[in-house]
PDB file of N, CA, C and O in Angstrom, chain B, residues numbered from 101:
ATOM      1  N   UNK B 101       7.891  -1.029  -8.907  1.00  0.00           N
ATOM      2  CA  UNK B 101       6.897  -0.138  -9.468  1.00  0.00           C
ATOM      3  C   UNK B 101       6.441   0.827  -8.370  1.00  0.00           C
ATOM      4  O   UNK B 101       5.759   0.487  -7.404  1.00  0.00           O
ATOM      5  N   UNK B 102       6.726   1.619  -8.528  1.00  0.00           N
ATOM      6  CA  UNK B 102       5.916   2.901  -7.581  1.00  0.00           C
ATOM      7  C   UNK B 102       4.693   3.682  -7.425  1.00  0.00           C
ATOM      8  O   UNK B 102       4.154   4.267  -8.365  1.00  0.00           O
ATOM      9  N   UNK B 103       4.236   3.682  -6.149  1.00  0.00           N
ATOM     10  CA  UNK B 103       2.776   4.005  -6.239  1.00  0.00           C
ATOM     11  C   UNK B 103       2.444   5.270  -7.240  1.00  0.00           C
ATOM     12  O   UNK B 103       3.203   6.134  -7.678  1.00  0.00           O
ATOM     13  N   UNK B 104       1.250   5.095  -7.412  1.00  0.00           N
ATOM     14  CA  UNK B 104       0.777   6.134  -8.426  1.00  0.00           C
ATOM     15  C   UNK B 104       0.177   7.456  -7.665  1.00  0.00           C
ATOM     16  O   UNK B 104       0.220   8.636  -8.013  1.00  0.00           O
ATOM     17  N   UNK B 105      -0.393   6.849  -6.514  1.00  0.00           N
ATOM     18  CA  UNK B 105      -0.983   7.912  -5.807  1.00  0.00           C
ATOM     19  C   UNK B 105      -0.583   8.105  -4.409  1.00  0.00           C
ATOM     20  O   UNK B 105       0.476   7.553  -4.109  1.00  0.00           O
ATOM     21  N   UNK B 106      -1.421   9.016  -3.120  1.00  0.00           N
ATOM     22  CA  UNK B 106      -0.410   8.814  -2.010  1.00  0.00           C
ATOM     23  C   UNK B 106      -1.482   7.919  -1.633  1.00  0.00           C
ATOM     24  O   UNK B 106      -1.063   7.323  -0.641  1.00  0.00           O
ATOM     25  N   UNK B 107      -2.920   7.420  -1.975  1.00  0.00           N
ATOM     26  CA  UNK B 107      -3.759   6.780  -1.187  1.00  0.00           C
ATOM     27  C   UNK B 107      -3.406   5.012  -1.504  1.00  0.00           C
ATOM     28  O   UNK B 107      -3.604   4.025  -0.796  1.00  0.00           O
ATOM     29  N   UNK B 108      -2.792   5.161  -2.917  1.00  0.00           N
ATOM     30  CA  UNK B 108      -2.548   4.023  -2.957  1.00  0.00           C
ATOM     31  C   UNK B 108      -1.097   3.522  -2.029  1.00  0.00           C
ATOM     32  O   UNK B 108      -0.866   2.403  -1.571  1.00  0.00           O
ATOM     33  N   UNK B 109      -0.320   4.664  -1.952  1.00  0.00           N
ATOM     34  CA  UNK B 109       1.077   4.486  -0.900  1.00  0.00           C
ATOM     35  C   UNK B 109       0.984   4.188   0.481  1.00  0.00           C
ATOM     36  O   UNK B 109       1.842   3.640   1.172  1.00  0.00           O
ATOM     37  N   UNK B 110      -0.615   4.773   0.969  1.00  0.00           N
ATOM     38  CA  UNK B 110      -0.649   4.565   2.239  1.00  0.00           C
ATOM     39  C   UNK B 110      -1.242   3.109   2.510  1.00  0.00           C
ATOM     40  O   UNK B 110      -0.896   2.523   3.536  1.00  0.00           O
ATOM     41  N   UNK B 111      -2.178   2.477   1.563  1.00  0.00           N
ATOM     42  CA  UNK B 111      -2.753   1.231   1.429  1.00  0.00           C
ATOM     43  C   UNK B 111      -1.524   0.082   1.326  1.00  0.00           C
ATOM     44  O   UNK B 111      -1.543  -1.115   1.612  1.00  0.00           O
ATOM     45  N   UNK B 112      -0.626   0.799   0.885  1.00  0.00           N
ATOM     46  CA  UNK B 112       0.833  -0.565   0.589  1.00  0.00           C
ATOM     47  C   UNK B 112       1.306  -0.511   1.766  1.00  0.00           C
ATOM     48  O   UNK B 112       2.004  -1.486   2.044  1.00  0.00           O
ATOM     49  N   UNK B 113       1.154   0.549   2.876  1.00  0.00           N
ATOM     50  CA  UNK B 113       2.278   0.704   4.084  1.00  0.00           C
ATOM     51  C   UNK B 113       1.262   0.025   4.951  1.00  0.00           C
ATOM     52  O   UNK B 113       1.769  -0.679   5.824  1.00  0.00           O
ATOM     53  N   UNK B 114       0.168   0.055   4.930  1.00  0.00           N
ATOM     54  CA  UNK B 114      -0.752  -0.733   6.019  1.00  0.00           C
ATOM     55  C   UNK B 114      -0.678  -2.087   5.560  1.00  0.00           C
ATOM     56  O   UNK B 114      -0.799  -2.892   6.483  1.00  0.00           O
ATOM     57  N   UNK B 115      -0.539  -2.522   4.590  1.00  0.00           N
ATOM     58  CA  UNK B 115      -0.392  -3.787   4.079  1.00  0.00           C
ATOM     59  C   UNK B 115       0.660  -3.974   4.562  1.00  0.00           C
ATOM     60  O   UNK B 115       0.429  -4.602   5.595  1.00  0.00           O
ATOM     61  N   UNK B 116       1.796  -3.807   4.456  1.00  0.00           N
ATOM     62  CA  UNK B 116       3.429  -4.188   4.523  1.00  0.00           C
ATOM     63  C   UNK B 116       3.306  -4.120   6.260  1.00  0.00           C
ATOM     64  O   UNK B 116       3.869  -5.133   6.676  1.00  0.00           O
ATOM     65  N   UNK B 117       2.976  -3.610   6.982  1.00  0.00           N
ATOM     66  CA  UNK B 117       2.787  -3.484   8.179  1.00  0.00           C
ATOM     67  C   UNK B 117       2.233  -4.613   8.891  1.00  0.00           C
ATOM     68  O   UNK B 117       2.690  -5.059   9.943  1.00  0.00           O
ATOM     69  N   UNK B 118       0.850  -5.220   8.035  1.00  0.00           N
ATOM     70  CA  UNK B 118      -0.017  -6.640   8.493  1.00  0.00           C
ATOM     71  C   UNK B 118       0.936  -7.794   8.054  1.00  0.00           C
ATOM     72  O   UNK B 118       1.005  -8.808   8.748  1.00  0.00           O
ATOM     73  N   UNK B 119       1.721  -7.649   6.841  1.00  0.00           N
ATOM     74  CA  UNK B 119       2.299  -8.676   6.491  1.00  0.00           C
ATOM     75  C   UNK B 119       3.740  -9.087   7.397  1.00  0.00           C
ATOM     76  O   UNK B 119       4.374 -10.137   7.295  1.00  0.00           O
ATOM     77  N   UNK B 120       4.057  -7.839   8.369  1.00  0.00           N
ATOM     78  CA  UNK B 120       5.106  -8.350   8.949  1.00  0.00           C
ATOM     79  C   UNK B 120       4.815  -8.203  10.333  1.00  0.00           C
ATOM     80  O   UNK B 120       5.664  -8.076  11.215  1.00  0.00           O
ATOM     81  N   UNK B 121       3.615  -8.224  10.487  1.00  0.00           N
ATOM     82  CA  UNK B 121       3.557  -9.003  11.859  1.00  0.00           C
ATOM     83  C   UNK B 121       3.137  -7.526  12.810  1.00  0.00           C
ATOM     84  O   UNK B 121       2.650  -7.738  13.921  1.00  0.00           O
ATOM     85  N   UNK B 122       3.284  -6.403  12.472  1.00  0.00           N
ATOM     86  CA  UNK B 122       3.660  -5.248  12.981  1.00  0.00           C
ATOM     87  C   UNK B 122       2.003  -4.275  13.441  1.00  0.00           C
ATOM     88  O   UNK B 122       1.804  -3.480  14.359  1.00  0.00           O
ATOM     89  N   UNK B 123       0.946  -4.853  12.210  1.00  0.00           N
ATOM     90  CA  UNK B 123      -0.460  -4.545  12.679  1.00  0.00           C
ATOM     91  C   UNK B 123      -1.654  -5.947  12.645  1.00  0.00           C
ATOM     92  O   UNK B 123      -1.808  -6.756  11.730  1.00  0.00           O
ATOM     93  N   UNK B 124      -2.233  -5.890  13.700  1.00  0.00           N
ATOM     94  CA  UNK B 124      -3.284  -7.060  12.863  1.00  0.00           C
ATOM     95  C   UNK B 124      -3.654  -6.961  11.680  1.00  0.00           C
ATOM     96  O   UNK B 124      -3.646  -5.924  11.017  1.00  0.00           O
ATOM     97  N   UNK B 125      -4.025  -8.090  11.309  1.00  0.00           N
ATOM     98  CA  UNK B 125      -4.733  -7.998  10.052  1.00  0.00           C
ATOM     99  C   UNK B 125      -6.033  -7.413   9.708  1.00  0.00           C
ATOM    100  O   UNK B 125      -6.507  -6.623   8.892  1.00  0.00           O
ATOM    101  N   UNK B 126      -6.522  -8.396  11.019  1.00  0.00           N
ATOM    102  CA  UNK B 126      -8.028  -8.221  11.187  1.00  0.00           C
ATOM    103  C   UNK B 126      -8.666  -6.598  10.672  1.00  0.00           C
ATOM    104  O   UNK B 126      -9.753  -6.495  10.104  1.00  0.00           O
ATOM    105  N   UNK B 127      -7.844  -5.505  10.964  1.00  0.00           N
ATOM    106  CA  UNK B 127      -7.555  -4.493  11.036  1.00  0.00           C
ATOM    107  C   UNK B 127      -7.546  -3.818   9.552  1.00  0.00           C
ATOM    108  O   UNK B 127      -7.703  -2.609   9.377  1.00  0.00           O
ATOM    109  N   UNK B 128      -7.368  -4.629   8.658  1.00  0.00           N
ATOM    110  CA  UNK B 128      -6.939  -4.488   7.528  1.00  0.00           C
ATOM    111  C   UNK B 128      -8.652  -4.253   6.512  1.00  0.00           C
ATOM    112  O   UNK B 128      -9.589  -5.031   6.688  1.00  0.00           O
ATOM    113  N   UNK B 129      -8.713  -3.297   5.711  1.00  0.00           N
ATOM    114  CA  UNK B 129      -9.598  -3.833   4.812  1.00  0.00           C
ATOM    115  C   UNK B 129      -9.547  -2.957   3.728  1.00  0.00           C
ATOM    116  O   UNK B 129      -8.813  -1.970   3.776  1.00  0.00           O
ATOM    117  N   UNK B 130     -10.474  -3.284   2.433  1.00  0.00           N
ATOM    118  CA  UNK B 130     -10.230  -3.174   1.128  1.00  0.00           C
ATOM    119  C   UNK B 130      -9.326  -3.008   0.382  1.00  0.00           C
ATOM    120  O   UNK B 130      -9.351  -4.008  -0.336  1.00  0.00           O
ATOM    121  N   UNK B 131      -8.155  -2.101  -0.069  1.00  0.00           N
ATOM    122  CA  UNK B 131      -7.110  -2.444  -0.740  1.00  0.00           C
ATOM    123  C   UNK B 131      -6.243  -2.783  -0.364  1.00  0.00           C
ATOM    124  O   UNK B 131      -5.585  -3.553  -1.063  1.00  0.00           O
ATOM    125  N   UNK B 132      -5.731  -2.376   1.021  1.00  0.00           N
ATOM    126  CA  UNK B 132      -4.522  -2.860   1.869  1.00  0.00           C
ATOM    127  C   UNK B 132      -5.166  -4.563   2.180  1.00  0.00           C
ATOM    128  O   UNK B 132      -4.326  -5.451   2.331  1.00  0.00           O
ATOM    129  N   UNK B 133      -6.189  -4.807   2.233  1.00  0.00           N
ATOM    130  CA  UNK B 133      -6.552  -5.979   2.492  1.00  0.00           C
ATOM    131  C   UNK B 133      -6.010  -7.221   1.575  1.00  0.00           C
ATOM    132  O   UNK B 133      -5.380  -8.246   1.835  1.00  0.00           O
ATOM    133  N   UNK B 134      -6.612  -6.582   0.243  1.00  0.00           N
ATOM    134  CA  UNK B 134      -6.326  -7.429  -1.489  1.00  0.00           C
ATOM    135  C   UNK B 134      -4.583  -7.007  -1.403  1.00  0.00           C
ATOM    136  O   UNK B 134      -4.114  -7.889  -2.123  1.00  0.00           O
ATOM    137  N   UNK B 135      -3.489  -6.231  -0.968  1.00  0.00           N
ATOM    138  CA  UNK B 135      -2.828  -5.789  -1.561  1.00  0.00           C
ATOM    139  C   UNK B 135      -1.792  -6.814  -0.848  1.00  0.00           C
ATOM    140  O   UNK B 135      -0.947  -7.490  -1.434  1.00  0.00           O
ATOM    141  N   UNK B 136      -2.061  -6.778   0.651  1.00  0.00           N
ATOM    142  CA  UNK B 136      -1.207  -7.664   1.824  1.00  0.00           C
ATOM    143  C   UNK B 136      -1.732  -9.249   1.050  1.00  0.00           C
ATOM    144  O   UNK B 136      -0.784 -10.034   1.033  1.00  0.00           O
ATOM    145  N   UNK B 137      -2.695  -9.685   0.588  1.00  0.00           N
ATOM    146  CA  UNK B 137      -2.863 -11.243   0.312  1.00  0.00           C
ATOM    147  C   UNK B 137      -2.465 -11.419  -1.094  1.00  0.00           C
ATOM    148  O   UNK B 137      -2.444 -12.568  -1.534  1.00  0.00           O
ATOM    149  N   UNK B 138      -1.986  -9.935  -2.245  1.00  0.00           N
ATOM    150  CA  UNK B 138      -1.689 -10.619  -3.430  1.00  0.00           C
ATOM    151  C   UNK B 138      -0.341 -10.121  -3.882  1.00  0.00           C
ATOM    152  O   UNK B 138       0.190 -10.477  -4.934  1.00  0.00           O
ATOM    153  N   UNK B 139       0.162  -9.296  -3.038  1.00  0.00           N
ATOM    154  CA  UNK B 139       1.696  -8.727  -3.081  1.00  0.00           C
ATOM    155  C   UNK B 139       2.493  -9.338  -2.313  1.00  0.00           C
ATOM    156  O   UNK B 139       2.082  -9.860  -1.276  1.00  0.00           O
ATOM    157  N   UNK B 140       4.078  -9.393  -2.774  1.00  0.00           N
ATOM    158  CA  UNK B 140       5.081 -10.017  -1.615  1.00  0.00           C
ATOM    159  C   UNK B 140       5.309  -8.790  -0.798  1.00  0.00           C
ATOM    160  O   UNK B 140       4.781  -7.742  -1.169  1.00  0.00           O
ATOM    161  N   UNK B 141       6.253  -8.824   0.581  1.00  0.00           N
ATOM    162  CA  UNK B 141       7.044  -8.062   0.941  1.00  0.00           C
ATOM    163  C   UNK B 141       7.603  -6.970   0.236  1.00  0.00           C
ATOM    164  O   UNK B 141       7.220  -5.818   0.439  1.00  0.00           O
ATOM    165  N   UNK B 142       8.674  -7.324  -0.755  1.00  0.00           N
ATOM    166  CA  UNK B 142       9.634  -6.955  -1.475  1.00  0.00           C
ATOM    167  C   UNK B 142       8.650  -5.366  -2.540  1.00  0.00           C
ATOM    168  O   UNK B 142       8.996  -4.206  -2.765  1.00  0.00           O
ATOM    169  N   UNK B 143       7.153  -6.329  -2.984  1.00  0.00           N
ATOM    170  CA  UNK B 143       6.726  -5.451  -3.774  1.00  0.00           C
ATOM    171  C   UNK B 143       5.873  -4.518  -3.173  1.00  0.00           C
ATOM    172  O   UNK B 143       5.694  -3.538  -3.896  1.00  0.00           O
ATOM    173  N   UNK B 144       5.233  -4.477  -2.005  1.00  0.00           N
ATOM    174  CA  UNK B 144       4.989  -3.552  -0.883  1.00  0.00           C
ATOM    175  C   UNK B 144       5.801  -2.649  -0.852  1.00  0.00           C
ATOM    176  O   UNK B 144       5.389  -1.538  -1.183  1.00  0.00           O
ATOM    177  N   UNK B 145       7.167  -2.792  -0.467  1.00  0.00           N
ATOM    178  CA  UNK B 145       7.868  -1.989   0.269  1.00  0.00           C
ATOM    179  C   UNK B 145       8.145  -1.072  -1.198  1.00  0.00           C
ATOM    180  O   UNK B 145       8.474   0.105  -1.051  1.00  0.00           O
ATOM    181  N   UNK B 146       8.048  -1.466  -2.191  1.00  0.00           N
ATOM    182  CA  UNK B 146       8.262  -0.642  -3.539  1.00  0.00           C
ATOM    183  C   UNK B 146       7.194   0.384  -3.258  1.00  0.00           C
ATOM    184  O   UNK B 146       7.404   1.576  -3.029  1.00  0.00           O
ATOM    185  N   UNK B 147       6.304  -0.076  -3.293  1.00  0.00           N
ATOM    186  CA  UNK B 147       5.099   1.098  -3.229  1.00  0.00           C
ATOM    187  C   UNK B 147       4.646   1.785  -1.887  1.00  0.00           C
ATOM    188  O   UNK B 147       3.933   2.783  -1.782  1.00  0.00           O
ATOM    189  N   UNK B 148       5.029   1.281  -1.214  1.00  0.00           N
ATOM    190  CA  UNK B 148       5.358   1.767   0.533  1.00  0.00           C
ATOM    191  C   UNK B 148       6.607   3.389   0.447  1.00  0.00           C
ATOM    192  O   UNK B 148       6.460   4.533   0.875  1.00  0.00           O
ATOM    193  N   UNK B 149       7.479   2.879  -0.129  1.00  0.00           N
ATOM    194  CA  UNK B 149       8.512   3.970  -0.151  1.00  0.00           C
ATOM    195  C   UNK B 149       8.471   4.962  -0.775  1.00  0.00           C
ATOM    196  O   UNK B 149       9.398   5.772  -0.768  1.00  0.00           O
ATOM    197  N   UNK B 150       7.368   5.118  -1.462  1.00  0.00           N
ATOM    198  CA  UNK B 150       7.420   6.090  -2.468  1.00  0.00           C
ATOM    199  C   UNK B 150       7.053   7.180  -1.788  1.00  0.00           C
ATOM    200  O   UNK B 150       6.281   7.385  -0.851  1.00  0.00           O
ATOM    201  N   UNK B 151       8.147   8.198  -2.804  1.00  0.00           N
ATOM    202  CA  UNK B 151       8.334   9.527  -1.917  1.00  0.00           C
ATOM    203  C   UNK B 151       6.407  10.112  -2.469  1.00  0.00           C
ATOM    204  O   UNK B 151       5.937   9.935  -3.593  1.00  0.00           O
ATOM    205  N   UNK B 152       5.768  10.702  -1.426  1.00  0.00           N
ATOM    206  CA  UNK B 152       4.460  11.450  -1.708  1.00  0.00           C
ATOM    207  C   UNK B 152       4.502  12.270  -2.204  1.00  0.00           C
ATOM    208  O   UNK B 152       3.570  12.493  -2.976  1.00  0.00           O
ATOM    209  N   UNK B 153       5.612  13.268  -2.091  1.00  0.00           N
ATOM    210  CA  UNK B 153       5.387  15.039  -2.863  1.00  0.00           C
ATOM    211  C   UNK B 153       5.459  14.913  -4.523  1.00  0.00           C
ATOM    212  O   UNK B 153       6.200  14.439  -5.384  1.00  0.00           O
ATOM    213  N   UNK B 154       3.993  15.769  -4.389  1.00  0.00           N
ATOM    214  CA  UNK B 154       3.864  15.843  -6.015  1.00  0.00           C
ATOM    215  C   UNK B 154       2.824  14.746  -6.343  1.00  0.00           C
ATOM    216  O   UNK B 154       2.326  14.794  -7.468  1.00  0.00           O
ATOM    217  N   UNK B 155       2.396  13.665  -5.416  1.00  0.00           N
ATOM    218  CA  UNK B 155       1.405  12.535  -5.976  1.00  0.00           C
ATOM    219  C   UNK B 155      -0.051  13.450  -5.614  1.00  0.00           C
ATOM    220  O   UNK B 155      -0.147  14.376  -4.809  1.00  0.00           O
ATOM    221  N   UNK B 156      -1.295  12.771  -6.625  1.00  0.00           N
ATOM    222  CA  UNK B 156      -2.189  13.433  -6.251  1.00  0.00           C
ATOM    223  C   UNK B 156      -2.635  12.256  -4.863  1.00  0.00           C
ATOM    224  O   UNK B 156      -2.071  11.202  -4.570  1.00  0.00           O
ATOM    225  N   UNK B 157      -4.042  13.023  -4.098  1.00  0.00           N
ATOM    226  CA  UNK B 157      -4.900  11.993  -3.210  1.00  0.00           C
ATOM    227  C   UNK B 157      -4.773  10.362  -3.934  1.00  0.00           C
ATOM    228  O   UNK B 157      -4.025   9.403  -3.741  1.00  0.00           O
ATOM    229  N   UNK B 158      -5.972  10.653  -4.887  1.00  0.00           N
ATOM    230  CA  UNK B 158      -6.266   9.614  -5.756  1.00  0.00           C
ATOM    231  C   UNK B 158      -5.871   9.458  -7.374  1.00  0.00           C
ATOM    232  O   UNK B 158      -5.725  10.598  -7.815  1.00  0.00           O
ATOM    233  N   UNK B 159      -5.728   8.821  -8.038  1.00  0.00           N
ATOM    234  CA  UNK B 159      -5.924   8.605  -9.969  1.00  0.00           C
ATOM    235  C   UNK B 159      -7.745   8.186 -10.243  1.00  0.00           C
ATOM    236  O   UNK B 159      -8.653   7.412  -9.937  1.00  0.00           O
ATOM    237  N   UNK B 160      -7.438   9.161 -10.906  1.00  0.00           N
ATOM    238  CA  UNK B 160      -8.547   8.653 -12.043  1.00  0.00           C
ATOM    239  C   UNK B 160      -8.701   7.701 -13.114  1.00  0.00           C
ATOM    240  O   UNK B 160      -7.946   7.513 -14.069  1.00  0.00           O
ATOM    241  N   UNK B 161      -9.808   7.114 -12.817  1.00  0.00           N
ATOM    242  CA  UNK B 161      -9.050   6.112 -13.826  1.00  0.00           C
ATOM    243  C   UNK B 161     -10.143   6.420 -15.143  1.00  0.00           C
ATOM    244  O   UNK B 161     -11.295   6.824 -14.982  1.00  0.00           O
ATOM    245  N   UNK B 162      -9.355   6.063 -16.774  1.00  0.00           N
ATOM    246  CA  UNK B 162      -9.466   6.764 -17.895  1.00  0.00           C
ATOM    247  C   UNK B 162     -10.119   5.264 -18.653  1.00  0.00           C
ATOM    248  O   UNK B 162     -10.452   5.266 -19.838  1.00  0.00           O
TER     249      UNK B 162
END
């Protein structure tokens, strides 16, 4: 599944980053926080990769 936004893309890459050892955690907080303790690897890197051009900042949510 691919991120929706780029803020949510950048929250999966700081996550995927704590989860492999690569940033502290400690370091980590609010969505990258929830995202590194309730996502695997595999589904990080889904939303980590996503190309940015064309995503807005944020979604609104409806």
């Amino acid at each position: 599944m691919p991120a929706k936004s780029a803020a949510q893309q950048k929250a999966a890459g700081a996550a995927l980053s704590a989860k492999r050892g690569e940033t502290p955690k400690f370091k980590l907080k609010g969505a990258s926080k929830s995202m590194m303790e309730s996502m695997s690897e595999k589904q990080l890197e889904e939303f980590a990769h996503t190309p940015r051009k064309g995503k807005p900042e944020h979604v609104t949510k409806h």
